[in-house]
Backbone as ProteinMPNN parsed JSONL, in Angstrom:
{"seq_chain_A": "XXXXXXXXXXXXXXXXXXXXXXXXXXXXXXXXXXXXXXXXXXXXXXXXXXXXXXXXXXXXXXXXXXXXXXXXXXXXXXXXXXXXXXXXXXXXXXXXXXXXXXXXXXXXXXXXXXXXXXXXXXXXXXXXXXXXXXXXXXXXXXXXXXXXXXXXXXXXXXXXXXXXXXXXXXXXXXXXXXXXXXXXXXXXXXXXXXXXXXXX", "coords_chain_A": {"N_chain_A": [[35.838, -8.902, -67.992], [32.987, -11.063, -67.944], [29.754, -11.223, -66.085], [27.602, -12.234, -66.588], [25.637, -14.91, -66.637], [26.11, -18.064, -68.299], [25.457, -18.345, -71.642], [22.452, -20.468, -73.147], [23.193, -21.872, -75.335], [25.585, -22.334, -74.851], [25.608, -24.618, -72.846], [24.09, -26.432, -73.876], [25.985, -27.19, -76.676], [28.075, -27.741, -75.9], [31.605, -28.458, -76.0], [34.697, -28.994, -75.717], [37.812, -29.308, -76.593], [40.993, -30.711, -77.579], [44.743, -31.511, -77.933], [44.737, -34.329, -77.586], [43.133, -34.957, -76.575], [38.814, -34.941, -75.995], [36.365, -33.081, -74.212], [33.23, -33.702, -73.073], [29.793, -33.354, -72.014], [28.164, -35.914, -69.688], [26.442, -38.437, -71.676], [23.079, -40.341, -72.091], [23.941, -42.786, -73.348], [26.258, -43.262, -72.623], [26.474, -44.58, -70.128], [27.256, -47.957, -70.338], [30.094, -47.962, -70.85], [30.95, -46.16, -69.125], [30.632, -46.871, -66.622], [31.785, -49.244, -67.082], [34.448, -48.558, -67.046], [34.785, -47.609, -64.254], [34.307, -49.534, -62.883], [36.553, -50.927, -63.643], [38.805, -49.42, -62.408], [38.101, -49.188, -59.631], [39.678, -50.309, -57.711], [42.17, -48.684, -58.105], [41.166, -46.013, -57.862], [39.604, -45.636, -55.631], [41.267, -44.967, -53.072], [41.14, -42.248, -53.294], [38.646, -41.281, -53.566], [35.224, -39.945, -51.83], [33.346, -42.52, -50.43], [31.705, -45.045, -52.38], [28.389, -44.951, -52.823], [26.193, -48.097, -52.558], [24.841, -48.596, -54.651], [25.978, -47.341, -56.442], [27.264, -48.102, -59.366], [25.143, -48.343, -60.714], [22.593, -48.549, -63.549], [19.977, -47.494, -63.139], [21.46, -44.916, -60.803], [23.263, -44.198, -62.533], [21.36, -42.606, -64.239], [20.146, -41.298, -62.696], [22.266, -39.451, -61.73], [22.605, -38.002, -64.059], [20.552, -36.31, -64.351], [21.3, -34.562, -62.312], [23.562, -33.701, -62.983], [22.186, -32.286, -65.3], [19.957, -30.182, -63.913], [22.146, -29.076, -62.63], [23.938, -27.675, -64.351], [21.792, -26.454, -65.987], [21.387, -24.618, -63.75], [23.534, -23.166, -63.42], [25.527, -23.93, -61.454], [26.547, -25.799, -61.264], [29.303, -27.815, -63.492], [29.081, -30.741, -65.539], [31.709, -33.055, -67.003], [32.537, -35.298, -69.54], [35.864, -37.066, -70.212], [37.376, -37.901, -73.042], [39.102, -39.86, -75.625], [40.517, -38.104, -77.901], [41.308, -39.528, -80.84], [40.24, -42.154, -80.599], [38.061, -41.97, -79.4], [37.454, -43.255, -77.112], [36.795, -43.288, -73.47], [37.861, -41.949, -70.879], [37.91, -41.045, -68.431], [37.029, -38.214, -66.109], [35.903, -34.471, -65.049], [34.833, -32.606, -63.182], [33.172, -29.059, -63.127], [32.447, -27.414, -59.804], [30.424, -25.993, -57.125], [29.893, -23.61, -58.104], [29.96, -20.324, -57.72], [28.595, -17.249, -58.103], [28.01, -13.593, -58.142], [29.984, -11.539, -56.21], [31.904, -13.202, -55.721], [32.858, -14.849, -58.304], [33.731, -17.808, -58.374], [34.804, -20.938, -58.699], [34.823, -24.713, -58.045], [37.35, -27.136, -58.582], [37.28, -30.629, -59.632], [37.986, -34.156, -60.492], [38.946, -37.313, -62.009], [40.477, -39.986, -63.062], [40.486, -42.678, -65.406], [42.256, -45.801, -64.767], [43.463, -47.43, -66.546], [44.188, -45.629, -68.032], [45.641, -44.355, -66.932], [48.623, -41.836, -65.688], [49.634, -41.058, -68.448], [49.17, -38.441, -69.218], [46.697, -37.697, -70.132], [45.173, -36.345, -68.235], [46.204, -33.73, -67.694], [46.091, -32.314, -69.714], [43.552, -32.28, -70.071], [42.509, -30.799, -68.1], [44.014, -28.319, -68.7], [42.873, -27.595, -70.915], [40.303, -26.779, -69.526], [40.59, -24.914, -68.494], [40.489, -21.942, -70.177], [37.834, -22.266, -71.298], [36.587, -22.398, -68.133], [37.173, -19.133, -67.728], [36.816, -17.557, -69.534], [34.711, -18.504, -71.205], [32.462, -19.052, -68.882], [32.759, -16.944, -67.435], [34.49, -16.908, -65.002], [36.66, -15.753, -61.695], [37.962, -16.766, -60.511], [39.268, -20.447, -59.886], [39.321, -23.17, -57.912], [40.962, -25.767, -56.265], [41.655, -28.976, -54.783], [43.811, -31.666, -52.978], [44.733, -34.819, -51.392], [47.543, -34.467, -49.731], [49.526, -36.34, -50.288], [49.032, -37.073, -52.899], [50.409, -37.159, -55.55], [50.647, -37.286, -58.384], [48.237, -35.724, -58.728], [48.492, -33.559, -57.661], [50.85, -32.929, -59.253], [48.902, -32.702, -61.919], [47.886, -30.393, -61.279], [49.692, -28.3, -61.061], [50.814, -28.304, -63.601], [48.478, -27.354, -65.109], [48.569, -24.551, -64.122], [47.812, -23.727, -61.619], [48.529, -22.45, -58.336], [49.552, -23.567, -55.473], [47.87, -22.733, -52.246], [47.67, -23.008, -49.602], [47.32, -25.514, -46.613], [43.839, -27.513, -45.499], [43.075, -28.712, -43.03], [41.543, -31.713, -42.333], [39.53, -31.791, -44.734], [38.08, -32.814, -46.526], [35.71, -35.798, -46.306], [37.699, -38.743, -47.612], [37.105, -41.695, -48.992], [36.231, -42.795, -46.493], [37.637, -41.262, -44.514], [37.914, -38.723, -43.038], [40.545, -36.24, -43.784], [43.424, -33.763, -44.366], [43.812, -31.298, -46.893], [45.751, -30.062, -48.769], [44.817, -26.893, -50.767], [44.771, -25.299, -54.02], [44.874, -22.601, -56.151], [43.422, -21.05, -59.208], [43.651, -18.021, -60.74], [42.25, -15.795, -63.067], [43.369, -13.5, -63.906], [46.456, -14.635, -63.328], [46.926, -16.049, -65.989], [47.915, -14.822, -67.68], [50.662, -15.088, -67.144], [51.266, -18.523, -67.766], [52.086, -20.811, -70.157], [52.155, -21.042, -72.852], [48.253, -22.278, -74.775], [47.167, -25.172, -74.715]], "CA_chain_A": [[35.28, -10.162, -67.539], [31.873, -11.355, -67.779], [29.934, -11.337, -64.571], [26.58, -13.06, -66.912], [25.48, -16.951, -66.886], [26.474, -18.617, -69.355], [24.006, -18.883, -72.446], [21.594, -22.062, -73.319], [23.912, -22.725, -76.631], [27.107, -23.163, -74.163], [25.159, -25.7, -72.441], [23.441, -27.507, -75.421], [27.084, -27.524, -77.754], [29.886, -27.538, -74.849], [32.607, -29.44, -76.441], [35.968, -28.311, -75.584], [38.567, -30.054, -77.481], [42.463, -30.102, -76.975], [45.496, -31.626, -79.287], [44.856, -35.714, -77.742], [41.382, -35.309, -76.072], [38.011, -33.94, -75.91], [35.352, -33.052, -73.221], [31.682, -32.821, -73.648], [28.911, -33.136, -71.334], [27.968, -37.199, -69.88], [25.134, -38.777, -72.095], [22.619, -41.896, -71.588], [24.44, -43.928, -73.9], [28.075, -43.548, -72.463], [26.523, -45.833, -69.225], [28.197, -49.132, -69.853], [31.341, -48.072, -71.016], [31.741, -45.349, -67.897], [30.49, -48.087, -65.348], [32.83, -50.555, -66.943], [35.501, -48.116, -66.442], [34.799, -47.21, -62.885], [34.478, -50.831, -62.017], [37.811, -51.713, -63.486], [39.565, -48.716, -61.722], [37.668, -49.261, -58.512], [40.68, -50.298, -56.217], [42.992, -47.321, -58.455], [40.271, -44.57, -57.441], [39.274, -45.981, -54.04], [42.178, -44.368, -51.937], [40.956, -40.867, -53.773], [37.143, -40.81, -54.021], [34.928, -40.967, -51.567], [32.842, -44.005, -50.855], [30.82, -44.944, -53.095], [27.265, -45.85, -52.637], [26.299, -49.358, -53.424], [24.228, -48.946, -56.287], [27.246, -46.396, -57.796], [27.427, -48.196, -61.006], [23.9, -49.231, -61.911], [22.276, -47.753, -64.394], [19.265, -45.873, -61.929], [21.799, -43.873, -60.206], [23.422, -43.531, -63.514], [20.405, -41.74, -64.497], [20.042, -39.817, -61.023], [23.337, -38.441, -61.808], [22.819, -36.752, -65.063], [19.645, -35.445, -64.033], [21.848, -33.883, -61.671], [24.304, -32.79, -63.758], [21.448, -31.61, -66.044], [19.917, -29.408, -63.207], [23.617, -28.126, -62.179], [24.162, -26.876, -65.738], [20.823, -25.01, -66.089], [21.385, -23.145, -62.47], [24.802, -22.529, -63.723], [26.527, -24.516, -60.661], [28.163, -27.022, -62.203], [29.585, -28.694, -65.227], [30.324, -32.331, -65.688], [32.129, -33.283, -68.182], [33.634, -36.742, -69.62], [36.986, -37.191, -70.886], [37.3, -39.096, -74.437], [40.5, -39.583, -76.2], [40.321, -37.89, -79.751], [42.067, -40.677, -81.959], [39.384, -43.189, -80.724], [36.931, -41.864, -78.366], [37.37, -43.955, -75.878], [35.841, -42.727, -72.281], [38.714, -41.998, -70.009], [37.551, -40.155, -67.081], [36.045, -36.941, -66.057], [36.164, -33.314, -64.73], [34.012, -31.444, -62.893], [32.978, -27.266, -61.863], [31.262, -27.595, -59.249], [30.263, -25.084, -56.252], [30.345, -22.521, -58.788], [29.29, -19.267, -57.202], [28.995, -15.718, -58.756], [28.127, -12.257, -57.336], [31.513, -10.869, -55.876], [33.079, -14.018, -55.519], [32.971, -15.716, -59.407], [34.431, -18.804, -58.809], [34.174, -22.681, -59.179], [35.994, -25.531, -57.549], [37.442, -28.49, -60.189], [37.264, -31.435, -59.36], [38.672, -34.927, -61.903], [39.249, -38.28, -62.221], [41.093, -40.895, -64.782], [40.136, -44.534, -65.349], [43.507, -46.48, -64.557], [43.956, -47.513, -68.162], [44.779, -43.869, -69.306], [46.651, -42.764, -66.247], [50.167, -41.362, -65.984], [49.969, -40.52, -70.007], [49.243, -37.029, -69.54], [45.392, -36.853, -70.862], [44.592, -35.694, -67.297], [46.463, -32.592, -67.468], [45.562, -31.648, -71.206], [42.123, -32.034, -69.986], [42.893, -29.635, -67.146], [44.406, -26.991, -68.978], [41.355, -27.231, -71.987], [38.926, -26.644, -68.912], [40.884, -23.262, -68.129], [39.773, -21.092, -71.134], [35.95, -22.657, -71.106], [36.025, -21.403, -66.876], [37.427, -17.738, -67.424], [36.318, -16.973, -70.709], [32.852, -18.304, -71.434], [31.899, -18.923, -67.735], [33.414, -15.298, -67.14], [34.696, -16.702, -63.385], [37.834, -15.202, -61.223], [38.948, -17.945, -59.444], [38.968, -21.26, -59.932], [40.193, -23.696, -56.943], [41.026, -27.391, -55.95], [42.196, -29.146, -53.568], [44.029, -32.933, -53.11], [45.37, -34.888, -50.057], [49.164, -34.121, -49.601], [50.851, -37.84, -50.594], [48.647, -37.65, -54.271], [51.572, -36.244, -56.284], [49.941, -37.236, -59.678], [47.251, -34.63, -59.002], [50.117, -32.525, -57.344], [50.865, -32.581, -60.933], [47.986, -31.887, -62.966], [47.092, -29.02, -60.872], [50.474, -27.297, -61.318], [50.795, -28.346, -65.108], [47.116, -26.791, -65.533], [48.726, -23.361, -63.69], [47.445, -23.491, -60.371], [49.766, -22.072, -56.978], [49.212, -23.783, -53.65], [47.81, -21.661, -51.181], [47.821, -23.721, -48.19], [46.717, -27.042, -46.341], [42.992, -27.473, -44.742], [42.986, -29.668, -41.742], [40.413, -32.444, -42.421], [38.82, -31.036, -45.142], [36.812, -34.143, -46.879], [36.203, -36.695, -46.11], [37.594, -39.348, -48.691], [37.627, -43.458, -48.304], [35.605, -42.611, -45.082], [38.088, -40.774, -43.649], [38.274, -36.775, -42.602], [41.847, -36.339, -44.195], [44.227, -32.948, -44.691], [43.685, -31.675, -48.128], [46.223, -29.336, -50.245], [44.599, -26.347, -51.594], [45.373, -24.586, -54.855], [43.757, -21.851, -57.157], [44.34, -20.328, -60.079], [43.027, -16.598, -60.984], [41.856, -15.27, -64.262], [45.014, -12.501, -63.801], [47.423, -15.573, -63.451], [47.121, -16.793, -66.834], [49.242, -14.094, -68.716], [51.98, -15.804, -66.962], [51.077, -19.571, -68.309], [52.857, -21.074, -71.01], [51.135, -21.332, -74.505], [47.644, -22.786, -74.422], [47.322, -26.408, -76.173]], "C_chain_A": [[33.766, -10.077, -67.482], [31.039, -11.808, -66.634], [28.372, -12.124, -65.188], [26.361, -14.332, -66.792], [25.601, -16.651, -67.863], [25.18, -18.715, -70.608], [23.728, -19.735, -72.771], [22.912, -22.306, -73.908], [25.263, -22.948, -75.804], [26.627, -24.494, -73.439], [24.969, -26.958, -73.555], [25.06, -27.41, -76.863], [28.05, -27.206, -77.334], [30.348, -29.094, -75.419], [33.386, -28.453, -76.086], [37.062, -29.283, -76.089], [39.916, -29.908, -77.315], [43.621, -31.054, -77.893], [45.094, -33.452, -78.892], [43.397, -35.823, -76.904], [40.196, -34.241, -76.042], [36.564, -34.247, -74.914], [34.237, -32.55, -73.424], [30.865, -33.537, -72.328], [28.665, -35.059, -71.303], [26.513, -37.373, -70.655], [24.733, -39.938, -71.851], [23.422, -43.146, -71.94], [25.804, -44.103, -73.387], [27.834, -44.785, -70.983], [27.517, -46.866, -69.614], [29.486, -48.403, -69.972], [32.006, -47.113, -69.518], [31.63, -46.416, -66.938], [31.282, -49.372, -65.686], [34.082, -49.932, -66.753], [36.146, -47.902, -64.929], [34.941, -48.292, -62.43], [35.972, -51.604, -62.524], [38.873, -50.754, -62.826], [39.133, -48.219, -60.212], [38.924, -49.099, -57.571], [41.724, -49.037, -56.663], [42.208, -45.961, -57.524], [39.939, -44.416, -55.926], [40.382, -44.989, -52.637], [42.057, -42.039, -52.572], [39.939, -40.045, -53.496], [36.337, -40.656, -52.407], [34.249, -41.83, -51.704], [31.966, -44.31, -51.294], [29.963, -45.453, -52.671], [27.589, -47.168, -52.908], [25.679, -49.356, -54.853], [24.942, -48.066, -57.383], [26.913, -46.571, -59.04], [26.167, -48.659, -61.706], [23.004, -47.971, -62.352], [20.843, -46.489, -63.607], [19.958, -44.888, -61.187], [22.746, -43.327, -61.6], [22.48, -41.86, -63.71], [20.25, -40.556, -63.657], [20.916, -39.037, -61.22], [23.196, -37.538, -62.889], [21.405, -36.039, -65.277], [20.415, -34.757, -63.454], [22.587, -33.091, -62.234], [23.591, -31.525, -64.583], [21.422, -30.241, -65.221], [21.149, -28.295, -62.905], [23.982, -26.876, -63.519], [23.244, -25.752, -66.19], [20.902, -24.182, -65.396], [22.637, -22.788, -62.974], [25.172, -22.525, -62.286], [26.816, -24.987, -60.512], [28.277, -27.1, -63.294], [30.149, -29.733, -65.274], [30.777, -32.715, -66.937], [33.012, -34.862, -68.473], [34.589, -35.862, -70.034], [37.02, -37.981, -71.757], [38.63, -38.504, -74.952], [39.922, -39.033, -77.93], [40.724, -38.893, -80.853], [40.348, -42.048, -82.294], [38.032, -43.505, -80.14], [36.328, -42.585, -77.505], [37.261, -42.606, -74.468], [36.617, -43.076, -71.441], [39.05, -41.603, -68.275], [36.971, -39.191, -67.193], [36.41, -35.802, -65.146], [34.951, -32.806, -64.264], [34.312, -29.725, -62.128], [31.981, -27.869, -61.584], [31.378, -26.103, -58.13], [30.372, -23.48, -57.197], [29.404, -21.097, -58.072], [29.652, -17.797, -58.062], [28.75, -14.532, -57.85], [29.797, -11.992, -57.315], [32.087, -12.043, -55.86], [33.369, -14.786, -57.166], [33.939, -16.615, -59.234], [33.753, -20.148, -58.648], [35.565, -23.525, -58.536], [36.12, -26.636, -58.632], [38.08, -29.9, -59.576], [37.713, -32.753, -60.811], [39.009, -36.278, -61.055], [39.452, -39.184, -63.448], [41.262, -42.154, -64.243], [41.75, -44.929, -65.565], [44.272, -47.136, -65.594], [44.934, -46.479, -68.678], [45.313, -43.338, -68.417], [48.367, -42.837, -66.342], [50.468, -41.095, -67.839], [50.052, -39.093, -70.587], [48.279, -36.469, -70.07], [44.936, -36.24, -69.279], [44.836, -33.968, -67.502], [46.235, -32.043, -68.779], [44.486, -31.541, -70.809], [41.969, -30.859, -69.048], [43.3, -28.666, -67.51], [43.638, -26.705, -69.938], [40.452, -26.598, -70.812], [39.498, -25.073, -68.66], [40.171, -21.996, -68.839], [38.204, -21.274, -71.196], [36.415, -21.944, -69.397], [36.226, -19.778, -67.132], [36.898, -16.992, -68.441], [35.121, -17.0, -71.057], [32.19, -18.227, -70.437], [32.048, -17.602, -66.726], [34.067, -15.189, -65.204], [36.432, -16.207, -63.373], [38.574, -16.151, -61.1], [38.745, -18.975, -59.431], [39.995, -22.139, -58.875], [39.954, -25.069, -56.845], [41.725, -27.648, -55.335], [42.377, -30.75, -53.637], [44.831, -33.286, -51.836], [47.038, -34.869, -50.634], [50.074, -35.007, -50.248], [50.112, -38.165, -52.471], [49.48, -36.538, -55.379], [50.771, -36.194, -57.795], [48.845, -35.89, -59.515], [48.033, -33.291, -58.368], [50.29, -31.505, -58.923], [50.242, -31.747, -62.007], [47.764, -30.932, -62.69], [48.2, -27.564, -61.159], [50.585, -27.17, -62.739], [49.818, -27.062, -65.451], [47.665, -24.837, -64.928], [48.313, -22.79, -62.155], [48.57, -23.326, -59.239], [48.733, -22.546, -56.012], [49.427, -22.679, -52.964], [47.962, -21.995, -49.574], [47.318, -25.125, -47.924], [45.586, -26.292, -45.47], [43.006, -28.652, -44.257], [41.422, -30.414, -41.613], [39.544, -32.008, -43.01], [37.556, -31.893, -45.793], [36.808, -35.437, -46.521], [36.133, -38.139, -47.458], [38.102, -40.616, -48.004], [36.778, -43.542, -47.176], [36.202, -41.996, -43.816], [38.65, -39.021, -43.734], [40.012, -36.788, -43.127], [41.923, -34.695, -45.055], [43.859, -32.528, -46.285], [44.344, -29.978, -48.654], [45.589, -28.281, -50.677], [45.155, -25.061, -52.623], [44.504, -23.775, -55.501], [44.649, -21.001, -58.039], [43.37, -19.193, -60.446], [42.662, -16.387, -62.784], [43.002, -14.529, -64.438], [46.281, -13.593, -63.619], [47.992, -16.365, -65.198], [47.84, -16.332, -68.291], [50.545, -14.426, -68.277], [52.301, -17.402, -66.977], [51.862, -19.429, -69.507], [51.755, -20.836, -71.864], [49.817, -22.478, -74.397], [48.268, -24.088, -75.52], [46.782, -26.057, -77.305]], "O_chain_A": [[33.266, -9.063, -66.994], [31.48, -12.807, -66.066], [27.8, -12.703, -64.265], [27.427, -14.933, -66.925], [25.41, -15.583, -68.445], [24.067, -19.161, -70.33], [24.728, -20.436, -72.921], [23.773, -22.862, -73.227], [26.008, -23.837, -76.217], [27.39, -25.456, -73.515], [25.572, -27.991, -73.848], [24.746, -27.663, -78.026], [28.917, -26.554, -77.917], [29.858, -30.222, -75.368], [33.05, -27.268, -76.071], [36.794, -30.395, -75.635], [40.194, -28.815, -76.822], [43.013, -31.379, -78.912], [45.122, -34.114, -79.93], [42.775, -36.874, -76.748], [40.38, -33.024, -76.054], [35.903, -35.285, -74.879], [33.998, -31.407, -73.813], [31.534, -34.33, -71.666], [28.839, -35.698, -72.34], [25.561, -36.644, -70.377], [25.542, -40.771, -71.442], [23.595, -44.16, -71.264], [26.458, -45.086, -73.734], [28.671, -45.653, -70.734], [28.669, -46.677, -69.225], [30.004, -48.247, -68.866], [33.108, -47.273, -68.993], [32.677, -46.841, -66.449], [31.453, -50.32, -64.92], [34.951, -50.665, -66.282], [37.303, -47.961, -64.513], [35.711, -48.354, -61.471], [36.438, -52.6, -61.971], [39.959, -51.307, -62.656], [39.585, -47.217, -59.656], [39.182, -48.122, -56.869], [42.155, -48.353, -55.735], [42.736, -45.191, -56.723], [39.987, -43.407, -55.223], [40.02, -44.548, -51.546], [42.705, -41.041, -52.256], [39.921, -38.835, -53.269], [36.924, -41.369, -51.593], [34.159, -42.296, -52.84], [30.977, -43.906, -50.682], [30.203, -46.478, -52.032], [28.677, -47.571, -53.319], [26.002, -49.979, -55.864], [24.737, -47.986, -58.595], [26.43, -45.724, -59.792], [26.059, -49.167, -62.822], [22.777, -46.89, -61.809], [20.787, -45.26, -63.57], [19.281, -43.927, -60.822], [22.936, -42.116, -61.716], [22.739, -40.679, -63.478], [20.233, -39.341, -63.854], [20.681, -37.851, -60.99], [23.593, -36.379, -62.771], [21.178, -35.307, -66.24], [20.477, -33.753, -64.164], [22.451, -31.872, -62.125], [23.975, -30.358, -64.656], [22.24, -29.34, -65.404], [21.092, -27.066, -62.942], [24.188, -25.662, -63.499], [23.541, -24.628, -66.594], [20.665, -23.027, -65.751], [22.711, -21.567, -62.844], [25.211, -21.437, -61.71], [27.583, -25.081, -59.554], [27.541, -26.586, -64.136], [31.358, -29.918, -65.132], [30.034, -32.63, -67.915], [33.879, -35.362, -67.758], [34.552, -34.645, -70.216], [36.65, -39.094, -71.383], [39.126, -37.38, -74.861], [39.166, -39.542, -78.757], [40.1, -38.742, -81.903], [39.757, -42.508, -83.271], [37.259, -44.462, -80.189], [35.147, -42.641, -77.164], [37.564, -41.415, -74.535], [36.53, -44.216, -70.985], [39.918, -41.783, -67.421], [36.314, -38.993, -68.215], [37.305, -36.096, -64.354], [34.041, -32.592, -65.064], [35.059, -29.302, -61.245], [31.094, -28.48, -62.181], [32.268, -25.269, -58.296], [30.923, -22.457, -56.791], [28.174, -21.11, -58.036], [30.74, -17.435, -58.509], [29.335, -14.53, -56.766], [30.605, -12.213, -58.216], [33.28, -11.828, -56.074], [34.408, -15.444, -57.095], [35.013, -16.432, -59.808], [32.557, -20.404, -58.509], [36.757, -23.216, -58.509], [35.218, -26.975, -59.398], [39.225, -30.059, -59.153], [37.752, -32.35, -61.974], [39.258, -36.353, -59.851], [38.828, -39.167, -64.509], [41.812, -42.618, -63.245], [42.404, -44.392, -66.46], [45.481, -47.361, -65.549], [45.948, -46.467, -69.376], [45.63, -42.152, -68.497], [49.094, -43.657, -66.902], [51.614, -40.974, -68.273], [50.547, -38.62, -71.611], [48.31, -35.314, -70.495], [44.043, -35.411, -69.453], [43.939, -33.126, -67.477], [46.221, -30.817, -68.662], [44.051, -30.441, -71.148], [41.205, -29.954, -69.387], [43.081, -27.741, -66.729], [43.499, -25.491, -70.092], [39.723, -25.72, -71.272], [38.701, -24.135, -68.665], [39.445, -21.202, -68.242], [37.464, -20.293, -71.128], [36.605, -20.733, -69.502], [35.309, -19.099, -66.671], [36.534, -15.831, -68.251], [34.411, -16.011, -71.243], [31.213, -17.484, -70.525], [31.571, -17.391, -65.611], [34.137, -14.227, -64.439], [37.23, -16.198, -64.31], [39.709, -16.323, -61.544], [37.682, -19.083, -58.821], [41.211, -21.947, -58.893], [38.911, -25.577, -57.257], [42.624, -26.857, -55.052], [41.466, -31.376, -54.178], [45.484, -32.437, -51.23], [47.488, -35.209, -51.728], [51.166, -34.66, -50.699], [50.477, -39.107, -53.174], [49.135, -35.439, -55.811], [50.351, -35.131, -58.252], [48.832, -35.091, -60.451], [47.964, -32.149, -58.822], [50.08, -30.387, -59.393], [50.596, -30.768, -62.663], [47.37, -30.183, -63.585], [47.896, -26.388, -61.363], [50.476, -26.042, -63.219], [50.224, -26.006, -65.937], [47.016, -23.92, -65.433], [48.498, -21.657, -61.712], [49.516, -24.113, -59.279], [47.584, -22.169, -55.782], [50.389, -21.914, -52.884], [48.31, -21.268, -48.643], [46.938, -25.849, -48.844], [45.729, -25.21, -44.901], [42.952, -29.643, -44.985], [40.436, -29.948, -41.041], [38.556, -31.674, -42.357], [36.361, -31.673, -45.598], [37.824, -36.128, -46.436], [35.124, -38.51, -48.058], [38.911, -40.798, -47.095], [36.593, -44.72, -46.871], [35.783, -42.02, -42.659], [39.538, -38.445, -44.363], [40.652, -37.661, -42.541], [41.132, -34.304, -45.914], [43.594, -33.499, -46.995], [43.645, -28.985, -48.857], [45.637, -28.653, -51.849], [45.787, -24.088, -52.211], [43.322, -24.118, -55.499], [45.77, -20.503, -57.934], [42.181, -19.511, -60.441], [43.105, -17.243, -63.55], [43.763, -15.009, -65.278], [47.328, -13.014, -63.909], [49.029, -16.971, -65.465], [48.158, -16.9, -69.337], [51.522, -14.095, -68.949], [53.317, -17.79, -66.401], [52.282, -18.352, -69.931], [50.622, -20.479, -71.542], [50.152, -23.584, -73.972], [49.1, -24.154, -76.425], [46.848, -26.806, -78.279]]}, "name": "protein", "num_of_chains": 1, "seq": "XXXXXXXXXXXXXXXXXXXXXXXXXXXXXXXXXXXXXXXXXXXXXXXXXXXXXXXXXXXXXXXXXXXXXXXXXXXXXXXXXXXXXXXXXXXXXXXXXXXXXXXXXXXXXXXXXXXXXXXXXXXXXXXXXXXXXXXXXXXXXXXXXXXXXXXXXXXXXXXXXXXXXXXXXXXXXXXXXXXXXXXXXXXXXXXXXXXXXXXX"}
C-alpha cells in the first residue's frame, strides 16, 4: 500500500469509468444542468441532506464550491466527483472523499447523492463500487467509511452492494434537515476486498 499523495496527473485526468456510468471531477460548465437537478430533487434529497443555504443553487456559491473542491484536491482531502450516465452523459448526482486523513490512520469518509430522476436504477451503487479501486489503489488509503440514518434503506443498499460491513450506530451524529439524528456507520478496509465479488 501506498502511504504517498496522490500525483498532480490523478488530479488533472481523474475519470473513473464503470459499465453504465462515469465520474470525473465538477466543472464551470456543468452549473445549470447540476442546479436544475438539485432543484428538481429538492423535496427527494431534503429528508437526507442537510439544509441548504439559500443561495445553494446560484451560480456564486456554485463557484465557491469548486474552488473548494479545487483546494480539497490539491491538499489531498477530498475528492468531488459528479456522476454522468455513459450512454448520454447526462448529470445524475455525485460522490464525495472527504475528511481524508493519512499518517497512521489512511482513510476517507464517502459521502453521495442521486438526482430523483436516476434513482432506484442502480447507477448509485455502480458509482460506489468504481470509487473503491480509485480510494485503495491510487489514493493508497486503509479504510474508507460512511455513515446513513437507520430508516434510509436505499443507501442501506449502496453501501452494502459497494462492500461495506456495519460497525455500529452513533447517537446524533449529524445533523441533517436541521435535526441531530442517529446515524448507521459502515466501513470497508483495503483487506476486505479479496472477499468482494468481481469488480464492474
Amino acid at each position: 500500500m501506498s502511504l504517498l499523495r496522490p500525483s498532480a496527473s490523478i488530479n488533472e485526468q481523474l475519470r473513473i469509468e464503470g459499465r453504465r456510468v462515469y465520474l470525473r471531477p465538477p466543472a464551470a460548465n456543468d452549473f445549470e444542468e447540476w442546479a436544475a437537478l438539485r432543484e428538481t430533487s429538492r423535496a427527494f434529497l431534503t429528508p437526507w441532506e442537510p439544509i441548504w443555504p439559500a443561495d445553494d443553487l446560484s451560480r456564486p456559491s456554485y463557484r465557491r464550491r469548486l474552488k473548494r473542491y479545487a483546494l480539497e484536491m490539491r491538499d489531498d482531502t477530498g475528492y468531488a466527483l459528479f456522476i454522468f450516465r455513459l450512454d448520454d452523459n447526462a448529470l445524475m448526482g455525485g460522490l464525495t472523499l472527504i475528511n481524508v486523513r493519512r499518517g497512521v490512520t489512511q482513510s476517507g469518509t464517502l459521502g453521495y447523492w442521486m438526482g430523483q430522476p436516476f434513482s432506484g436504477q442502480g447507477y448509485m451503487r455502480e458509482a460506489a463500487r468504481c470509487m473503491v479501486p480509485f480510494v485503495f489503489e491510487q489514493l493508497g488509503l486503509h479504510r474508507l467509511e460512511a455513515a446513513c440514518v437507520p430508516n434510509n434503506e436505499p443507501s442501506k443498499a449502496v453501501l452494502r452492494y459497494a462492500g461495506f460491513q456495519e460497525e455500529g450506530q452513533a447517537r446524533r451524529y449529524l445533523r441533517i434537515n436541521g435535526v441531530w439524528q442517529d446515524h448507521l456507520l459502515f466501513a470497508l478496509l483495503e483487506s476486505d476486498l479479496a472477499a468482494r465479488q468481481p469488480r464492474l
